[in-house]
C-alpha positions in Angstrom: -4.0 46.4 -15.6 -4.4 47.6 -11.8 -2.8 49.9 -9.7 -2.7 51.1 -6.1 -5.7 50.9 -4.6 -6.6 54.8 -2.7 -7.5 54.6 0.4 -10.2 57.0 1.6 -8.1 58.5 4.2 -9.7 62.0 5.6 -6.0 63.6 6.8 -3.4 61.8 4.5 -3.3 62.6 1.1 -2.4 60.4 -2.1 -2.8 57.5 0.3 -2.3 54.1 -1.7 -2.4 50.8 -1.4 -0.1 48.7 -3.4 -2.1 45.7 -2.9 -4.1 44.3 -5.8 -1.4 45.3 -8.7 -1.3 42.3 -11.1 2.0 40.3 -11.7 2.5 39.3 -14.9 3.2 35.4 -13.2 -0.8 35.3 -12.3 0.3 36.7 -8.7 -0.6 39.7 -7.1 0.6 42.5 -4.8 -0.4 41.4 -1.0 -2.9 43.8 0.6 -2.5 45.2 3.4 1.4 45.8 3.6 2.6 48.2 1.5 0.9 51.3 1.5 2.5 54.8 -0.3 1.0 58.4 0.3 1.6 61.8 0.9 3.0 63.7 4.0 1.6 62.8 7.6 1.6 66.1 9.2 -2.3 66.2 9.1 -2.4 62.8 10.2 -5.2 62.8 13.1 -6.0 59.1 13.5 -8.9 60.2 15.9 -10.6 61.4 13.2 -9.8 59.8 10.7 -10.4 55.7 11.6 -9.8 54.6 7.6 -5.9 55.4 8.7 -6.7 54.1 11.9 -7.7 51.0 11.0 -4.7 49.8 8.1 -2.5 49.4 11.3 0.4 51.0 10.4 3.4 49.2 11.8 6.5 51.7 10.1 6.5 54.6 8.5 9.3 55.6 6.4 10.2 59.2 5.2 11.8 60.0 2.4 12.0 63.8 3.3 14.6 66.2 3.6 15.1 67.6 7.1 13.7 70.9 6.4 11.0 69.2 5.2 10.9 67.5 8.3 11.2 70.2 10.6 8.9 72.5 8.5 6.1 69.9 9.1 7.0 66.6 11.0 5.2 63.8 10.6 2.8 62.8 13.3 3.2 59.3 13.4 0.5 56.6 14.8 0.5 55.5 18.1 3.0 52.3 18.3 4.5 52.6 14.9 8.0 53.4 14.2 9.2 56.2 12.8 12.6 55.4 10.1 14.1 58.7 8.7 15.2 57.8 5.3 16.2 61.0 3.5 16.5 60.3 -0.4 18.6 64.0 -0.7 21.0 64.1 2.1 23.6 64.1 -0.4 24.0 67.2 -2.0 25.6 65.9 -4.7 23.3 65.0 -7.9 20.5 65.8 -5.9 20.7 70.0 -5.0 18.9 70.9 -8.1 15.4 69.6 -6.5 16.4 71.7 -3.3 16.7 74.8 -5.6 13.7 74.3 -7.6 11.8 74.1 -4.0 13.3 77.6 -2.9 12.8 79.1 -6.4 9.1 77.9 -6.0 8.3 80.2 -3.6 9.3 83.3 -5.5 7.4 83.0 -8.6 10.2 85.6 -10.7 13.3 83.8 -9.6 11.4 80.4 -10.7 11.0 82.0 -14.2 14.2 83.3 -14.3 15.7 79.8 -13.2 13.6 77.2 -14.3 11.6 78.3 -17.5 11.9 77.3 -21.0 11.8 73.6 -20.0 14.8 73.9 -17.4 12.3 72.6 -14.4 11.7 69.6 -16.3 15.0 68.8 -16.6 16.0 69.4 -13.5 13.7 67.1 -12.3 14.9 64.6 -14.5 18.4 65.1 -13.0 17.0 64.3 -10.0 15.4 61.0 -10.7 18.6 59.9 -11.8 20.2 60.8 -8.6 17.5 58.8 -6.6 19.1 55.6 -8.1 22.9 57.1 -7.6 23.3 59.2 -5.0 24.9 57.5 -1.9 21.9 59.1 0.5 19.2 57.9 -2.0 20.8 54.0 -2.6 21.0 54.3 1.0 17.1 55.4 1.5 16.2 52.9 -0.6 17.9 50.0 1.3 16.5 51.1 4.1 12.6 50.9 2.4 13.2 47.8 0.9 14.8 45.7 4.0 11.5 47.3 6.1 9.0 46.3 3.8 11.1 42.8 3.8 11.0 42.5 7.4 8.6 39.0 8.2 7.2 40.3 11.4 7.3 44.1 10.6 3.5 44.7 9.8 2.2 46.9 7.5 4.6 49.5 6.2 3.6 53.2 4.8 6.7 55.3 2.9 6.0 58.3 2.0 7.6 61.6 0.9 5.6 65.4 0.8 3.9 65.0 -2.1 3.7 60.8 -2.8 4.8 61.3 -6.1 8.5 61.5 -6.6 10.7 59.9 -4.2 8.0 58.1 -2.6 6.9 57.1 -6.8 10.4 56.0 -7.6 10.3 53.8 -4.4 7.1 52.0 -5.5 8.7 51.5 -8.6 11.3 49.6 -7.1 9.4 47.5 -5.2 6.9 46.8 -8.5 10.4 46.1 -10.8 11.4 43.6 -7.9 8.1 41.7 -7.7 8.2 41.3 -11.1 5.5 43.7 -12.3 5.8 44.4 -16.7 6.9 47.7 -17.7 3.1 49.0 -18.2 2.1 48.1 -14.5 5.0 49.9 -13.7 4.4 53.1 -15.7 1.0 53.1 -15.1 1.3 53.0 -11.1 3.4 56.2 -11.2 1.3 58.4 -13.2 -1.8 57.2 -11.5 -0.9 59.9 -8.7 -0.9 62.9 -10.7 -4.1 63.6 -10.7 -4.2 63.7 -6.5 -1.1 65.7 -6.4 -2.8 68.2 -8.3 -5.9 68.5 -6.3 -3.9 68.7 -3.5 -1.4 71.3 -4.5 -4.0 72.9 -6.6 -3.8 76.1 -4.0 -0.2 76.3 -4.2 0.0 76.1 -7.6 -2.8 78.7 -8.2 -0.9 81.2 -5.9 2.2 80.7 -7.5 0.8 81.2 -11.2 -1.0 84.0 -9.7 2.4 85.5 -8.6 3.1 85.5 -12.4 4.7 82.4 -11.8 5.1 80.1 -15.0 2.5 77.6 -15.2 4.9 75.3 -17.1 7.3 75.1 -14.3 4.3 74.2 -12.1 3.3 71.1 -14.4 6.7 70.1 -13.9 7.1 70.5 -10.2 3.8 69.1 -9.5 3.0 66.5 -12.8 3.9 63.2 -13.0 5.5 62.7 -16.6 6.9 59.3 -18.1 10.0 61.2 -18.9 10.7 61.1 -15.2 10.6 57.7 -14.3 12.6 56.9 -17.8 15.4 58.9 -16.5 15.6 57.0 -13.2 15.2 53.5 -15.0 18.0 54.7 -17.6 20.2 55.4 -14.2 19.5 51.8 -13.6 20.1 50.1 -16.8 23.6 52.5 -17.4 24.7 51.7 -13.9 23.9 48.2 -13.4 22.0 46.8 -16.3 19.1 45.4 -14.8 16.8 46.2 -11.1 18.3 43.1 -9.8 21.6 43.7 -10.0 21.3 47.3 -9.2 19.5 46.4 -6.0 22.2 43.7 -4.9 25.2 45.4 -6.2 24.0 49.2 -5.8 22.1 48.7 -2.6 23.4 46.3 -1.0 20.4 44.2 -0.9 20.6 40.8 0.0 19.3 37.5 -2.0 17.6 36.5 1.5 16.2 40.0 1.3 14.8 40.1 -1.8 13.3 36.7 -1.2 11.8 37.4 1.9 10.4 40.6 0.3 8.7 38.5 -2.7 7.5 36.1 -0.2 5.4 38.4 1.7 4.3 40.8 -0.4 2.8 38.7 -3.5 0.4 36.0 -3.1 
């Protein structure tokens, strides 16, 4: 079993490269088009010619607009920038806003979120990234890029690369065709890099007295997370297919054209 390939990239972190990933067919995940990370407000492609050199075409963000205007992205010279904000609709998907404010006041995180209640927030939330209108909508707009014949290579990304941006890889494994272990074990294969790369925030918030249970949550990637969004799925419209023609309102020519050039 493979996943992502990382890409040693200097200024963007949990930078992937869905390329490589086995399909179950004897196919493969095309290189080159389809990469997943991190935010892109370090992004220096000056110094940093591993980014440089992927050619990066689109990049999608999956951010809120605070996230956006707390650190915008700084996007490569001649790529286009698509907005594509998973949690513009407050409803189903507010409790990931509140755990974000909570976060940065390690009592009123305890007070909220312990005793497991993080967790299941974020569970709640993986189920609104397949149901919310904003998210289906997100989504759509990922998918028909990363479709797009002559759009070159293609990076999505939210702030950490883990939960948004994990449930979006997801999709695009389910629709290749990728088996349930592929899929599972491409999600959690970020957690480690989140970590490392939170590892400060977390420290000062557990410092603050802040729960370190609530941090795992926040920052972890568990299987329970990806099962709720997949649930979401099979409740709604049985299978990814259907859920991606019916719920997203993605094409058959889409989906084709998406198969056809990512796998080889």
């Amino acid at each position: 079993m493979q996943c992502s390939q990382i890409v040693g990239s200097t200024t963007v972190a949990n930078l992937r490269d869905l390329g490589g990933v086995a399909l179950p067919d004897g196919g493969r995940i095309r290189s080159g088009l389809a990469f997943r990370s991190g935010g892109l407000d370090r992004l220096d492609v000056r110094s940093d010619p591993v980014f440089a050199a992927l050619g990066v075409r689109t990049v999608v963000d999956l951010r809120t607009e605070r996230e956006r205007t707390a650190r915008p992205d700084r996007v490569p010279g001649g790529a286009h920038l698509l907005v594509a904000d998973v949690m513009a609709d407050p409803v189903g998907t507010g409790t990931a806003a509140r755990l974000a404010v909570a976060f940065t006041d390690p009592r009123l995180a305890n007070r909220e979120f312990r005793g497991g209640r993080a967790a299941r927030a974020l569970v709640e939330d993986y189920r609104a990234f397949v149901t919310a209108e904003s998210a289906r909508q997100s989504y759509r707009q990922l998918l028909t890029a990363l479709a797009h014949r002559d759009g070159g290579p293609v990076l999505f990304h939210c702030t950490a690369g883990k939960d948004r941006t994990g449930w979006g890889a997801a999709l695009v494994l389910l629709l290749l065709g990728a088996d349930d272990r592929t899929v599972t074990a491409e999600y959690l294969s970020v957690g480690a890099a989140v970590q490392a790369s939170f590892a400060p925030v977390i420290a000062e918030f557990t410092a603050a007295g802040g729960d370190p249970e609530i941090a795992d949550a926040v920052f972890g990637a568990h299987p329970a997370y990806l099962a709720a969004a997949r649930q979401a799925v099979e409740d709604g419209w049985g299978d990814v297919e259907s859920y991606a023609r019916a719920g997203l309102g993605i094409k058959d020519e889409t989906i084709g054209h998406l198969r056809e050039r990512l796998t080889v």
